[in-house]
C-alpha positions as CSV (number, residue, x, y, z in Angstrom):
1,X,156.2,105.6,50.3
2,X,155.9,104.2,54.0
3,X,155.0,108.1,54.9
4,X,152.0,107.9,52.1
5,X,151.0,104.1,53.4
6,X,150.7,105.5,56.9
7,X,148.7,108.1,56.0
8,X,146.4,105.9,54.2
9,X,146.2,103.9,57.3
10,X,145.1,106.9,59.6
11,X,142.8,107.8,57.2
12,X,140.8,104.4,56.8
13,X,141.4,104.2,61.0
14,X,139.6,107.5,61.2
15,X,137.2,106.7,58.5
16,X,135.7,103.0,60.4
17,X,135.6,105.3,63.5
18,X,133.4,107.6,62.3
19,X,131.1,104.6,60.2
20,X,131.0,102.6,63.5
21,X,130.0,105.7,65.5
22,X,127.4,106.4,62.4
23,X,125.9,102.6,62.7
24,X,126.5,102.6,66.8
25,X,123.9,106.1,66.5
26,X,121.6,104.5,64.5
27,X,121.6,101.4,66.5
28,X,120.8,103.4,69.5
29,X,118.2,105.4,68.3
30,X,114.4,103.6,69.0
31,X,112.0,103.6,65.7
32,X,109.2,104.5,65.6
33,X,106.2,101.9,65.7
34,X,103.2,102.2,63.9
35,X,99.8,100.6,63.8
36,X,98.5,97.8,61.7
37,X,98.0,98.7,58.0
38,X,94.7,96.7,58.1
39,X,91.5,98.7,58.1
40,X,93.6,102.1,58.2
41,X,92.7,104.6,55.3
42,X,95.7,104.5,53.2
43,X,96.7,107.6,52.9
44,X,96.7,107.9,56.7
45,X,99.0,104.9,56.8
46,X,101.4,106.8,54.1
47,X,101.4,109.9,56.4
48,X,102.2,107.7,59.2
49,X,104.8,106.3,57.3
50,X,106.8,109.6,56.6
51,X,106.2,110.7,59.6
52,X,107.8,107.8,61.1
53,X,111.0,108.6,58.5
54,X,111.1,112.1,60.1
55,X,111.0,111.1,63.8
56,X,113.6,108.3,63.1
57,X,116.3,110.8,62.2
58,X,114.6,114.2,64.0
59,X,114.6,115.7,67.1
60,X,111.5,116.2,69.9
61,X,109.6,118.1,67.5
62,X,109.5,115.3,65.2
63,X,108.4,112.8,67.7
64,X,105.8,114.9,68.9
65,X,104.1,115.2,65.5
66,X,104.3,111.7,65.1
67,X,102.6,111.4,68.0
68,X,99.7,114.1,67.6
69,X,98.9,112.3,64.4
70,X,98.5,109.1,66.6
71,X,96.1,110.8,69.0
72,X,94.4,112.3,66.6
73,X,92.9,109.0,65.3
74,X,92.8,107.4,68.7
75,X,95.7,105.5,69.0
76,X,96.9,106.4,72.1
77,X,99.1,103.5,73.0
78,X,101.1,104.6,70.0
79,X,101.3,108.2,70.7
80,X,102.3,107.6,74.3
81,X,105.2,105.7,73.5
82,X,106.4,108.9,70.9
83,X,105.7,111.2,73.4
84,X,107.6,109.2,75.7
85,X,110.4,109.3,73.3
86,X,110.5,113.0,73.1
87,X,110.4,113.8,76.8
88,X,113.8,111.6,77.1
89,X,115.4,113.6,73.9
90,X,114.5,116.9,75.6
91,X,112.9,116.9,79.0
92,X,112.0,120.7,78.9
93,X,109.6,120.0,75.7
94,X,106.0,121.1,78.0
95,X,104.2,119.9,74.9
96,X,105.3,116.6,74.9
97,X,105.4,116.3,78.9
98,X,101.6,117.6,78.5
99,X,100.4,115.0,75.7
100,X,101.8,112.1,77.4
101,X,100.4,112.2,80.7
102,X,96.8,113.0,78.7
103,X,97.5,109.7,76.7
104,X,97.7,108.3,80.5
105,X,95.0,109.9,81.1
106,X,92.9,108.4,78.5
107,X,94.3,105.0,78.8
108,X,93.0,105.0,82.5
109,X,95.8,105.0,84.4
110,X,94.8,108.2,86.5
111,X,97.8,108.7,89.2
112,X,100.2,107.9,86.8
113,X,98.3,110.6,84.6
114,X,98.2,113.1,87.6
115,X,101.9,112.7,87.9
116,X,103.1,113.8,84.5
117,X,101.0,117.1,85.1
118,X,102.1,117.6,87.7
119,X,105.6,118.2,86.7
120,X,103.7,120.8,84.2
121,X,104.2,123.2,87.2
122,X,108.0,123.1,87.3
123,X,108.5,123.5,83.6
124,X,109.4,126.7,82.5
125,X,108.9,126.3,78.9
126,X,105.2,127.9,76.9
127,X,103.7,125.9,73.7
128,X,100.9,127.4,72.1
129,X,98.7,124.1,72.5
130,X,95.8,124.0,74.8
131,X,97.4,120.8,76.5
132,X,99.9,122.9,78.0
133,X,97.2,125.6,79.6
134,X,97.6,125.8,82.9
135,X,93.7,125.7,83.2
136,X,92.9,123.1,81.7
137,X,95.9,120.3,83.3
138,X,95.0,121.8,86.7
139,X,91.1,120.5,85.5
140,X,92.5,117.6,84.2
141,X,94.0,116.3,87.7
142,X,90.8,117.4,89.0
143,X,89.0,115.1,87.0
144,X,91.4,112.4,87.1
145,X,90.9,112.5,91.2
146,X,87.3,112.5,90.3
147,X,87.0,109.1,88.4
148,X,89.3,108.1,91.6
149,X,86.8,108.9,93.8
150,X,89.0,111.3,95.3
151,X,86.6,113.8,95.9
152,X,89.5,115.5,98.6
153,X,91.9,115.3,96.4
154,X,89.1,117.0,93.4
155,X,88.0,119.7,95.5
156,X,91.9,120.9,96.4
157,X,92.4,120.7,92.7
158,X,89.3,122.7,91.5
159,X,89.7,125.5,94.4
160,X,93.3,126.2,92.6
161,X,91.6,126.8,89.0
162,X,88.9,129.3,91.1
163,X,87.4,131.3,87.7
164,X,87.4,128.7,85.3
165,X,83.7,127.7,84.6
166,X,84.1,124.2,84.5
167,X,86.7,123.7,87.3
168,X,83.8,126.1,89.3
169,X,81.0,124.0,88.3
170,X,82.4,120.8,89.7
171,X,83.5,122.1,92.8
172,X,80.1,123.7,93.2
173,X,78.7,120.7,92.3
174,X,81.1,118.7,95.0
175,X,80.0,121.1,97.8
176,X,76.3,120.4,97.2
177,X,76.7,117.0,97.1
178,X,78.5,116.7,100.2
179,X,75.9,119.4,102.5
180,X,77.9,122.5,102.0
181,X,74.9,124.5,99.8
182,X,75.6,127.7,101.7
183,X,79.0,127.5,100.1
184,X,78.3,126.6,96.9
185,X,75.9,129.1,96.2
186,X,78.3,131.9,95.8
187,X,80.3,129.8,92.9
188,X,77.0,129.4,91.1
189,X,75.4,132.8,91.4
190,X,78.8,133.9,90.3
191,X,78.8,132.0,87.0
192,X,75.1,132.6,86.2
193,X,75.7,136.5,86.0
194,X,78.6,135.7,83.8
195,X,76.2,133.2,81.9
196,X,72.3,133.5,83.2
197,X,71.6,131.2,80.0
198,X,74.4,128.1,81.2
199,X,72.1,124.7,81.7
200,X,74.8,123.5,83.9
201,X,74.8,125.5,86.2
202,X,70.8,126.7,86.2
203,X,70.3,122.9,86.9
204,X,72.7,122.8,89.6
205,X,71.5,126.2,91.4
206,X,68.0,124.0,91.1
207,X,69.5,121.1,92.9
208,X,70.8,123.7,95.8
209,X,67.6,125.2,96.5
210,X,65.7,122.1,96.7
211,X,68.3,120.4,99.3
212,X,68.0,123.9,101.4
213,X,63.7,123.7,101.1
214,X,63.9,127.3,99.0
215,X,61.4,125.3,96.9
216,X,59.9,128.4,95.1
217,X,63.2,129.7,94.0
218,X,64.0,125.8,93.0
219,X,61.0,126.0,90.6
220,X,62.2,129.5,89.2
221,X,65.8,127.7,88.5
222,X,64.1,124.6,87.4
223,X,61.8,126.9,84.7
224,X,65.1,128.6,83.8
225,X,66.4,125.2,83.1
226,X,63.7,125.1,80.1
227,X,65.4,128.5,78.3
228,X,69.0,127.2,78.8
229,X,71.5,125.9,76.5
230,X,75.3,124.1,76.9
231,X,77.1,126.7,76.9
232,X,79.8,125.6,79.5
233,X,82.5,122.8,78.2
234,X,83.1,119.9,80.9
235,X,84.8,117.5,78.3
236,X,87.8,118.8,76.3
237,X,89.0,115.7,74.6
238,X,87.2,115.9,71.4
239,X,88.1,119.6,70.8
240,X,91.6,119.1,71.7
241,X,92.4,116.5,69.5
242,X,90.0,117.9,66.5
243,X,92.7,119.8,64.9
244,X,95.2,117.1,65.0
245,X,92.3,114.9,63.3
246,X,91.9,117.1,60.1
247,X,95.7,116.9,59.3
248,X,96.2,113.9,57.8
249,X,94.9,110.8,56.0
250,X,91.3,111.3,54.2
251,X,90.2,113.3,57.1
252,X,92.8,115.7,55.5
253,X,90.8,115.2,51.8
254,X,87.7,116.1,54.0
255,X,88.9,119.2,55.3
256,X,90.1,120.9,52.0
257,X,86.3,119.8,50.5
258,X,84.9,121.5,53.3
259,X,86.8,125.0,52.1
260,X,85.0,124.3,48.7
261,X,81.9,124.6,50.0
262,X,82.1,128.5,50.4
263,X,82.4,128.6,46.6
264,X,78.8,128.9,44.8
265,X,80.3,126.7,41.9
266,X,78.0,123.1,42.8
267,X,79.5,121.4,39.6
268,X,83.3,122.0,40.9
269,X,82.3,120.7,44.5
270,X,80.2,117.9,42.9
271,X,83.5,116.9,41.0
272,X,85.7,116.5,44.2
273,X,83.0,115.2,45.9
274,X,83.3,112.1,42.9
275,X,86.9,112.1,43.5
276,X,87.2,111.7,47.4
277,X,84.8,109.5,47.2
278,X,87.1,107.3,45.1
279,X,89.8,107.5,47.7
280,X,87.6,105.5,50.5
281,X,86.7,102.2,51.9
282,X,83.6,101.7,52.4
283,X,84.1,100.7,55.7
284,X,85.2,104.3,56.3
285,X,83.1,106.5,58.5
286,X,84.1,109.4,55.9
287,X,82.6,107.1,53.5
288,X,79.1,108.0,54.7
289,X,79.3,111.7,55.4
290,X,80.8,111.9,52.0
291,X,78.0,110.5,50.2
292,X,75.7,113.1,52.6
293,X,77.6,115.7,51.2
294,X,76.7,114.6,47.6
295,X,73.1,114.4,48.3
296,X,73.0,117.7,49.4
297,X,75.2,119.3,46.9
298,X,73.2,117.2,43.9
299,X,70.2,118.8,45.7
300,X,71.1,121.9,45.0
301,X,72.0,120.6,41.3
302,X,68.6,119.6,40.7
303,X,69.6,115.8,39.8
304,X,67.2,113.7,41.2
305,X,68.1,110.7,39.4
306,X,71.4,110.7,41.4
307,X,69.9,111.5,44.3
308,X,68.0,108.7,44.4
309,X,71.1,106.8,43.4
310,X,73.5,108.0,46.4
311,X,70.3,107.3,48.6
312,X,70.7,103.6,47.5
313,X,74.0,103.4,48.1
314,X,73.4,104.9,51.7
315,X,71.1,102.1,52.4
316,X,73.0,99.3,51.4
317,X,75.6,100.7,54.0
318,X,72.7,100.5,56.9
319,X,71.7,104.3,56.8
320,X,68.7,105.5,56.9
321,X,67.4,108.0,58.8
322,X,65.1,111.4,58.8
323,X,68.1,113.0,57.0
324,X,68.1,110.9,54.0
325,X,64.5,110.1,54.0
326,X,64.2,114.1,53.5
327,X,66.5,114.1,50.4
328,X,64.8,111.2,48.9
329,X,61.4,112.6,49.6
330,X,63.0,115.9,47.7
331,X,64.2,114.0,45.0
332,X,60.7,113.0,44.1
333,X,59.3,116.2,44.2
334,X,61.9,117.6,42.1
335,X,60.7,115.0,39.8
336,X,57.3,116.1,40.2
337,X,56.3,112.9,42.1
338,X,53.9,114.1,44.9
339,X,52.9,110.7,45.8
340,X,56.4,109.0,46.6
341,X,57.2,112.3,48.3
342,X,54.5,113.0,51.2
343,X,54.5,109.5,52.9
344,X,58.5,109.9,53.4
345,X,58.0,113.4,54.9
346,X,55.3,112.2,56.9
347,X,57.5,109.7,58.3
348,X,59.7,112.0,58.6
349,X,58.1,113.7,60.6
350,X,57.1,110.7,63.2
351,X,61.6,110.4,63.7
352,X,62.1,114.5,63.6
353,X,59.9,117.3,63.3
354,X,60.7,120.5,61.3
355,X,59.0,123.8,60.4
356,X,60.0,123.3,56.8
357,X,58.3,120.1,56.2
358,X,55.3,120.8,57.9
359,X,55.1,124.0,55.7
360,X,55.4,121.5,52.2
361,X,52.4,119.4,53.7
362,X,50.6,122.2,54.4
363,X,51.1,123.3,51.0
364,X,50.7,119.9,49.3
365,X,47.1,119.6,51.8
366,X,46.1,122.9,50.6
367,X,46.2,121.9,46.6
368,X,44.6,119.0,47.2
369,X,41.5,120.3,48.7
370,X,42.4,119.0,51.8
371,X,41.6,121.4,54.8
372,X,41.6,119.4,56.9
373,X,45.5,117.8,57.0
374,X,46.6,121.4,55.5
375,X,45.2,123.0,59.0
376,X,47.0,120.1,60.9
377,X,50.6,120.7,59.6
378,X,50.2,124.6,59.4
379,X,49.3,124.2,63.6
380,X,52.7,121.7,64.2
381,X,54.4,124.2,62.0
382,X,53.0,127.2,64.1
383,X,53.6,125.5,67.2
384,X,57.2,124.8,66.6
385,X,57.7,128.5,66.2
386,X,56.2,128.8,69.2
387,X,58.1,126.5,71.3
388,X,61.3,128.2,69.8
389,X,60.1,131.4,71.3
390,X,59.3,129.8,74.4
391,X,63.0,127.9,75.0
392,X,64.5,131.9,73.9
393,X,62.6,133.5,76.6
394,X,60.4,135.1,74.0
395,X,57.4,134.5,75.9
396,X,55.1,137.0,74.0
397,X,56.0,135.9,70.5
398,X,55.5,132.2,71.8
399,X,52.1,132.9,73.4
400,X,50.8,134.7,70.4
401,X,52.3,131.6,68.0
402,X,50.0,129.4,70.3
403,X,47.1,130.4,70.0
404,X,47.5,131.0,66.4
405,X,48.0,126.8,66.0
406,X,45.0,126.4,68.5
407,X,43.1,128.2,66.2
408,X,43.9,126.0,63.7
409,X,43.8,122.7,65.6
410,X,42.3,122.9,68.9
411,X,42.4,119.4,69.6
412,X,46.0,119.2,70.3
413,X,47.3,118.5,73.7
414,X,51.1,119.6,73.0
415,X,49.9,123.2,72.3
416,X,47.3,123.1,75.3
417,X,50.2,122.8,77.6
418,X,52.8,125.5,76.3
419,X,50.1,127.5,76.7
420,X,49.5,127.0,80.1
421,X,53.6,127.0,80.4
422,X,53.2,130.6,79.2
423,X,50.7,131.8,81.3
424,X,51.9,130.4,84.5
425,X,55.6,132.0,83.8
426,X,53.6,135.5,82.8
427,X,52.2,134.7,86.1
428,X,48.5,134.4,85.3
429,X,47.8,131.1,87.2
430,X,44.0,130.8,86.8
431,X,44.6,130.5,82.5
432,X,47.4,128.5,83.0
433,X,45.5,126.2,85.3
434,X,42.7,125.7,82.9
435,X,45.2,124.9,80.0
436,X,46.6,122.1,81.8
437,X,43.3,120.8,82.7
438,X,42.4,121.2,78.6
439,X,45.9,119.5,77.9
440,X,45.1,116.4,80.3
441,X,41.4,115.9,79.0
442,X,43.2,115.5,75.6
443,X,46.5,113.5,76.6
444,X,45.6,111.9,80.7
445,X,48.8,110.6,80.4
446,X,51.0,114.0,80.0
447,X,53.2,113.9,83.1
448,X,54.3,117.2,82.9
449,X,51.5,118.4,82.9
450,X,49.7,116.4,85.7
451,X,53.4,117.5,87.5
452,X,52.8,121.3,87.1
453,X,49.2,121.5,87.9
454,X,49.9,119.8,91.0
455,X,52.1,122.2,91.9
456,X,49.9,125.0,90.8
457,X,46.7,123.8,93.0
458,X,49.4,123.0,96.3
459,X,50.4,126.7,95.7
460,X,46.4,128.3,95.2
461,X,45.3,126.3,97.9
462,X,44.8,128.4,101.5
């Protein structure tokens, strides 16, 4: 019997041990802390919520996805301090070591920032997450030395990332700045045969010739500078955090709608459409896009009644703009309502100009015995084909779309002037000269214009 009592007496020892080393564990571990409930879309909140559950009992990992979910709606404070929290549980995790000195990063506190990436280059570890891309921490500390004013400090940073197009361009753009053209040039000319069409860096090779007096090939870059698009990234925050955005709360909702929209079944789409729309506040900026979405998915639908009624909706919430004025005018021709229709497109037009809505007043002008207005809109439609052409380097196809709309309206100074800007790139400077004249007799005040036949007369002249 004493044998059995001291057994029992072992056992309940052993048993309050392992309960007190249970609560002592619990005690010690931090919990997570999450954001305000107010004006947070719900679902976001319940997602923060479990996600919360997860890290308070998980490992790194689960700190970590806390924490992307934080930074993917822009609460960096938050994700900072869960990234923080999974750097102490495993101080080899590179994807955690990578996101927390980016949350420094964006919370301005640049050498603390350029720290924490800088023990990126001692960690052995790979994570298939652009934060933990060589390339783009290295540009990161470059930038971060940047808003410093640092420019040193940048320029050592940028030389070690040699090959990536952004770190290129702002060392390029660092040299020329400070006098060193002769040295820049080689970085630019570099990236333009890897990218002729980069506006970056056609603007900067521009900048170079200019500040070494090579002003002809200044004006070729600068003309280039017309044709060229962004093409090169400088900013990678948005698409970092993008996919971290679209996995939870309504954004989530979003996402899986957008999936549905590959499926040519409108009255399916226009049923999800009704029931995300359920799920948000008002206040939401989702809340907007999805009522957008309606109006063009009840477009195709051929429901102009609730077009008209989503268009309400949208400008009791403050929007309106060429987007929705388009819809609305397109409810009311669906409805065979001309006259509600062509003064929205026309003012439409005034905010943004498109090919397709000049074509429907050129139509509308044309039944209505109108030649005049019908030749106007056909010309701006004409024209904007042109001037499409003209920024793709299709300078034949733009020429001959110019003349067609002078044709049809002669009187307007827009067209007068890509004219001439064909002709003087084609290198016929005697046309091109007597289309900016033409231009400026129409429009005195076109400073382009006055601008490039300046240049054209210094150039002509002995």
């Amino acid at each position: 019997m004493i044998l059995f009592v001291r057994l029992l007496m072992v056992l309940l020892a052993v048993e309050l041990g392992y309960c007190g080393y249970l609560i002592a564990d619990r005690m010690a571990r931090p919990l997570p802390v999450l954001p305000a409930a107010e004006n947070i879309d719900s679902r976001l909140m319940l997602d923060f919520q479990e996600l919360a559950r997860q890290a308070e009992s998980g490992s790194s990992k689960e700190w970590v996805r806390l924490g992307q979910a934080f930074l993917g709606q822009g609460f960096y404070s938050y994700a900072e301090n869960c990234f923080q929290q999974a750097r102490q549980m495993d101080p080899h995790d590179v994807l955690a070591q990578a996101s927390y000195a980016f949350c420094l990063d964006r919370t301005g506190r640049m050498q603390a920032s350029t720290r924490e990436y800088e023990k990126l280059e001692t960690l052995s570890g790979t994570a298939d997450e652009p934060f933990t891309s060589r390339r783009h921490y290295l540009y990161a500390m470059g930038r971060n030395y940047l808003r410093e004013e640092n420019a040193e400090k940048a320029e050592e940073i940028f030389r070690l990332n040699k090959g990536f197009q952004p770190a290129d361009y702002q060392l390029a753009k660092l040299l020329v700045r400070s006098g060193r053209v002769e040295e820049a040039l080689p970085y630019i000319e570099r990236n333009l045969a890897a990218t002729p069409n980069s506006l970056i860096f056609n603007q900067l090779q521009a900048q170079a010739f200019e500040s070494l007096g090579r002003l002809a090939e200044a004006k070729q870059a600068r003309d280039k500078v017309e044709h060229a698009l962004a093409l090169v990234e400088l900013h990678f925050n948005t698409a970092l955090l993008r996919p971290y955005s679209k996995r939870h709360g309504i954004q989530k909702e979003v996402e899986a709608f957008n999936q549905l929209l590959g499926r040519n079944d409108m009255d399916h789409v226009a049923q999800k459409l009704d029931e995300l729309l359920k799920l948000l506040n008002a206040r939401l900026p989702q809340y907007q896009a999805t009522l957008i979405s309606m109006l063009e998915v009840e477009y195709q639908r051929k429901n102009p009644q609730l077009i008209l009624q989503l268009i309400q909706k949208l400008k009791a919430n403050g929007v309106v703009n060429a987007e929705t004025m388009q819809f609305e005018a397109g409810a009311y021709m669906l409805a065979g309502d001309m006259e509600q229709a062509v003064p929205l497109l026309e003012k439409m037009l005034e905010m943004t100009p498109t090919i397709e809505v000049h074509q429907t007043l050129a139509e509308y002008y044309g039944y209505q015995n109108n030649p005049e207005k019908r030749d106007y809109h056909q010309a701006k439609k004409t024209l904007l084909l042109a001037m499409i052409n003209f920024r793709n380097n299709r300078l034949k196809s733009a020429g001959e779309a110019v003349e067609r709309s002078l044709e049809l309206n002669p009187q307007d100074p827009q067209a007068w002037f890509y004219k001439a800007e064909i002709k003087r790139l084609l290198g016929d400077e005697a046309a091109a000269i007597a289309a900016y004249q033409k231009c400026l007799k129409l429009n005195p005040n076109h400073g382009r214009a006055i601008r490039e036949l300046e240049l054209l007369n210094k150039s002509s002249s002995p």
